[in-house]
N, C-alpha and C positions, 0 to 999 in steps of 0.2 A: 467264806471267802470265795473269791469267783471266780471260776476255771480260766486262767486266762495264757494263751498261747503266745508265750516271752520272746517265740523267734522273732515275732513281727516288731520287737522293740531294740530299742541302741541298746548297747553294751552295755555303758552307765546304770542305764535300765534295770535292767538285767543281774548287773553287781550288786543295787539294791533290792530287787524286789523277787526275782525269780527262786523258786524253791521254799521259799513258806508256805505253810500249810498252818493255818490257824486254828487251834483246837477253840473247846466254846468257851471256854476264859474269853474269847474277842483280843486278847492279847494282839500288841503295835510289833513288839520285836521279839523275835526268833528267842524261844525257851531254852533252856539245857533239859534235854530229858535224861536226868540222871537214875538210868534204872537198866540193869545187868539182864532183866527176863520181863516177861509179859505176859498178862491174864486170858485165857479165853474163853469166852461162852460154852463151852462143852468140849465132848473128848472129840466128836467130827469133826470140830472147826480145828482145833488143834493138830488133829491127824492131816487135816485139808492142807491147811500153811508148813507144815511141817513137807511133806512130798512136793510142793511149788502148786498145785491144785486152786490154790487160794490166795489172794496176794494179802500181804500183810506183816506183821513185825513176828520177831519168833524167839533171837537172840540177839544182845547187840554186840555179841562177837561180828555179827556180818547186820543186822538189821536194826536204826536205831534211826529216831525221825530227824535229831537232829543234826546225825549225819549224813540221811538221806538229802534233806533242803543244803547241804554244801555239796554235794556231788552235784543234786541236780544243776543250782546252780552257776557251779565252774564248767559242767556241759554246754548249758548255755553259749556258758562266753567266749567258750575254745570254738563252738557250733560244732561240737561232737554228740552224738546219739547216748553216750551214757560213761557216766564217770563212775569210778570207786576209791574209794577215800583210804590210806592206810597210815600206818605210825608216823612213817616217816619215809623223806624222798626214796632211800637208799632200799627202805620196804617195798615201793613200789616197783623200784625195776628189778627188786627180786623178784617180784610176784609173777611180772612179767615174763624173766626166765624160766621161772618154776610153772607157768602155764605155757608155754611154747615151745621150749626146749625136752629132748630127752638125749637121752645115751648115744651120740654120733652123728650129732647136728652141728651147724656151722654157724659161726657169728662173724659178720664182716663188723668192727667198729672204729671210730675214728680216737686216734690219740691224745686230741684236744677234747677229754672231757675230765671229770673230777676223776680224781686220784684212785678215792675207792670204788667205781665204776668199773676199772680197770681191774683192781685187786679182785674184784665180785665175777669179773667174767675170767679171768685168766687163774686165780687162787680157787674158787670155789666152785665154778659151774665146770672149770678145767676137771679137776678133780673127780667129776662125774662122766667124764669123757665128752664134754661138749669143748671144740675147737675153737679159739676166736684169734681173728686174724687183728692187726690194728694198724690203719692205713691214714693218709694225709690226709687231713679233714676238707682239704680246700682241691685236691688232687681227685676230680672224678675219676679219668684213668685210673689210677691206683683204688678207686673202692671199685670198678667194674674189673679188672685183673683182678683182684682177692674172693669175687664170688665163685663158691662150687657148688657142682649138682645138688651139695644135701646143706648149702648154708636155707637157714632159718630167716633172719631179720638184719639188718642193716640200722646200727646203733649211731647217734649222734645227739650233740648240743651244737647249739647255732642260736648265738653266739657262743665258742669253744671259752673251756676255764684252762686257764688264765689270760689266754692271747689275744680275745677278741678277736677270733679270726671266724670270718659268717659261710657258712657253705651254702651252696646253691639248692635249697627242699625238692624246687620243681626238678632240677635234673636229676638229682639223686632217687628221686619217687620215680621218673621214667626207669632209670638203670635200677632199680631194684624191682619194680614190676615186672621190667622183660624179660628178667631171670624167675618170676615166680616166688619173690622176695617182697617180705612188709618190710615198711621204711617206721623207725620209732624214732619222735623227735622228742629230747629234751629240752622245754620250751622256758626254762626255768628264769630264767636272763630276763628273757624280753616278755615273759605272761602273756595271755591274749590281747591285752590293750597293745603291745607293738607289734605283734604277730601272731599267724592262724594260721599252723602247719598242715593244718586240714585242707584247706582252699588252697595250700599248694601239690597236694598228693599224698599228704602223711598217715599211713594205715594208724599209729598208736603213738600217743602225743604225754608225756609223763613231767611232773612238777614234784616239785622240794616244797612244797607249802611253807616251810620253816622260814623260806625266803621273801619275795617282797607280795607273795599272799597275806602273810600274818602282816610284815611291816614294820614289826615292833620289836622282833626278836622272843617272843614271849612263847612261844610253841614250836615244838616237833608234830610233822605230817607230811604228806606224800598223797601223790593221787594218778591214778589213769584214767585216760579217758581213750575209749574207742569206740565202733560201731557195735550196735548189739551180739552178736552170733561171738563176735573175738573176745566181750565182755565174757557172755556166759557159757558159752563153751569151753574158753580157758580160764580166764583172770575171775574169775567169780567164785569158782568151785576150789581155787587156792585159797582164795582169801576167808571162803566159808570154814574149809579145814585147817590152814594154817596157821589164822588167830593175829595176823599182824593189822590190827585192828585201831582204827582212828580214836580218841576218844569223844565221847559226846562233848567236855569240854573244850578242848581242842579242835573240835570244828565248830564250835558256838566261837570260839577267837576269831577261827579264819574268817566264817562270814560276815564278822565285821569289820576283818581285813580287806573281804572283797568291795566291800561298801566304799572305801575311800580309793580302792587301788588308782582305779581311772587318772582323779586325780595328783594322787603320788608321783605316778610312772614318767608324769609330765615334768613335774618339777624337779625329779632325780634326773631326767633326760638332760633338761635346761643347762643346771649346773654340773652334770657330768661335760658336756661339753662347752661350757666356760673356764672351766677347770684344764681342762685337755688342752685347750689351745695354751694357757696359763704358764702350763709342764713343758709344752712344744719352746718355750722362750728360755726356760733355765738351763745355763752350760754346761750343771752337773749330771744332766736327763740326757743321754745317748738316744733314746729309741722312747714313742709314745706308740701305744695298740688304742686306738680309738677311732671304731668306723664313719664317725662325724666327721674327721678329720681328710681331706681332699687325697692327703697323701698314705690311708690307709688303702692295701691292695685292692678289699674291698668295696671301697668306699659306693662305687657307683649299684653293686648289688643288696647294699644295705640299704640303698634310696627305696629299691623297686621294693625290697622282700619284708620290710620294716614300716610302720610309721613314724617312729624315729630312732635313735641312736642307744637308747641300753640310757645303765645309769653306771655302768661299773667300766672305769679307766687303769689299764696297767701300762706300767711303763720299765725302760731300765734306766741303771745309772751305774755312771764309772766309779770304778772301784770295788764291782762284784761283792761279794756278799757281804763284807763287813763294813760297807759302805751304804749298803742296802739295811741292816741293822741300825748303823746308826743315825739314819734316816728317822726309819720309824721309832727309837728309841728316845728322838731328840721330839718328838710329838708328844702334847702338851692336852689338847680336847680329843684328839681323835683315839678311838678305842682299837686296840692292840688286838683285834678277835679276825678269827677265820669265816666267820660268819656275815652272808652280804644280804642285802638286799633290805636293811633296817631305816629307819628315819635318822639313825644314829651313824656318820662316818666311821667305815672302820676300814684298814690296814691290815696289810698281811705280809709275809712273805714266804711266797706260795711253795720254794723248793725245799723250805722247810717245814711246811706247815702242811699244806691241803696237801699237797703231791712231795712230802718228807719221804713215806711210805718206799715209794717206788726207786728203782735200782738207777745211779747215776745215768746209764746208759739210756734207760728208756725215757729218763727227762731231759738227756739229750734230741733226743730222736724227736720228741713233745715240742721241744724249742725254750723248756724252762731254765733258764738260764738262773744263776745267782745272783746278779744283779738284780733281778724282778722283780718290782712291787703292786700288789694288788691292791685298788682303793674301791671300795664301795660308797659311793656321793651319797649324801645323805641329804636332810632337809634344814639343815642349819644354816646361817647365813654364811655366802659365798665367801664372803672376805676373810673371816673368820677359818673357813676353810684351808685357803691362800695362805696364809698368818701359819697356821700352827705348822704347816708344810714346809712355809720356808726354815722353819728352823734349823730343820736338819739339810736343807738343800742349798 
């Protein structure tokens, strides 16, 4: 197969073809190499790979090819220097912590992200004496007031779960720089086909694979991706020792998750915001979160920092939460799961469900109100969509 250099090609590209490596089978698509260790030529060469000396596979707790052809490439397509692949989303930004953080470091993050995001830096790395601050996502003032001398990294997702509220990457990469601060974006929403936290400032750029990587709902995985030295200086030598490890099968799914995403991203775009305006007309919908929308705050920075709108609509409705129940209760196709970013519609209701966990008060602070409903658009026909909706609306 022929060394070929994938920057110079489009995305699409990229999602197909970068990161194979064809063994002599001549083999068309990406294998499973289903195999825990690996043989070597002698005890040198073994000693050699084993100390970093020699490059090469060793264990597929950390080294396996066809996990390797999915890290590379989702590098690719973020245009990050080097990706690593783990169990799962929630895997990787431990990983992240546990290579960056120690004993009396500081975390500014923002309140509009997943639930357990929050529990992982406030419940667990707290615990270890790592401080984290959690500030308005869309409030640069307040993430530049919450940095101190010994904060570490500046956490966020953009687009924020559940509100659709998009933060600004470039300014926040200025105000985290000028303090001596890496910026980590969770780009999990929008993947690289709508955005590339990179080209706006972003030191460490982290995904939920589980999400509209796979596509299908069919695997757990997680990934980082950064520049080489913050790979293996930190995030490498955790993952070599701590074992939270991709599976060969599990990333033989995603890469043929990334094969389709392109055009996925497009068609959940479409009807997420066909849908949105749809909700904007019903009496019993108070409030629609969708930055397609003119009258979302961000609407105008979603233009610049996006290529288009996300696929995931929340909205509220009168009658707070038992109104919000029977909303989704009165839904007939659409699938009743916490989980987004699938071919398949599905519903949530997020103060109970993704962010149940956290204390009234801080999903006040969040903005998650009980009336909330999170819809993941999926790829069924729109109408159909409309239909099972109004049932309960």
């Amino acid at each position: 197969m022929k060394d070929i250099d994938w920057k110079n090609y489009g995305l699409e590209t990229q999602a197909i073809r970068a990161g194979q490596k064809r063994t002599h089978e001549d083999e068309h698509s990406m294998p499973i190499f289903a195999t825990s260790s690996y043989v070597f030529k002698n005890a040198e060469e073994a000693a050699l790979r084993f100390t970093g000396q020699k490059p090469g596979n060793i264990y597929s707790r950390f080294t396996n090819p066809t996990v390797n052809a999915f890290q590379e490439r989702l590098a690719y397509m973020e245009g990050g220097e080097r990706c690593l692949a783990f169990a799962s989303g929630m895997a990787a930004i431990l990983a992240v912590g546990m290579g960056l953080l120690k004993s009396g470091d500081h975390v500014v993050c923002s309140r509009g992200v997943f639930g357990n995001t929050i529990l992982l830096f406030q419940n667990y790395f707290g615990k270890f004496g790592v401080e984290t601050d959690f500030v308005d996502l869309i409030d640069t003032a307040d993430w530049e007031a919450a940095i101190k001398p010994n904060t570490r990294f500046l956490f966020l997702e953009t687009p924020s779960n559940p509100l659709i509220e998009i933060a600004d990457i470039e300014l926040l990469a200025t105000i985290a720089h000028k303090h001596g601060c890496l910026l980590i974006v969770d780009n999990c929403f929008c993947t690289p086909v709508l955005q590339k936290p990179f080209t706006l400032g972003a030191d460490i750029v982290v995904h939920s694979a589980t999400k509209y990587i796979d596509g299908q709902g069919r695997c757990i995985g997680g990934a980082v991706i950064a520049g080489n030295e913050l790979i293996e200086k930190f995030i490498y030598p955790y993952l070599r020792t701590g074992g939270a490890t991709m599976s060969p099968f599990n990333a033989w799914v995603f890469l043929s998750g990334l094969e389709t995403l392109a055009v996925r991203m497009k068609a959940h775009c479409d009807s997420a915001f066909e849908l949105a305006k749809w909700l904007a007309q019903c009496p019993s919908v108070s409030k629609i979160h969708y930055p397609g929308l003119p009258t979302h705050p961000q609407h105008e920075l979603a233009k610049r920092q996006q290529s288009h709108f996300g696929g995931i609509v929340s909205f509220e409705v009168q009658g707070g939460k038992e109104q919000a129940w029977k909303l989704i209760d009165a839904t007939e196709m659409i699938s009743i799961t916490a989980n987004l970013g699938d071919v398949k519609t599905t519903i949530t209701h997020p103060a109970t469900t993704t962010h149940g966990r956290l204390a009234p008060e801080v999903r006040e602070l969040a903005g998650i109100k009980d009336g909330l409903v999170r819809i993941s658009v999926g790829l069924e026909n729109l109408e159909d969509i409309k239909r099972d909706l109004a049932r309960g609306l």
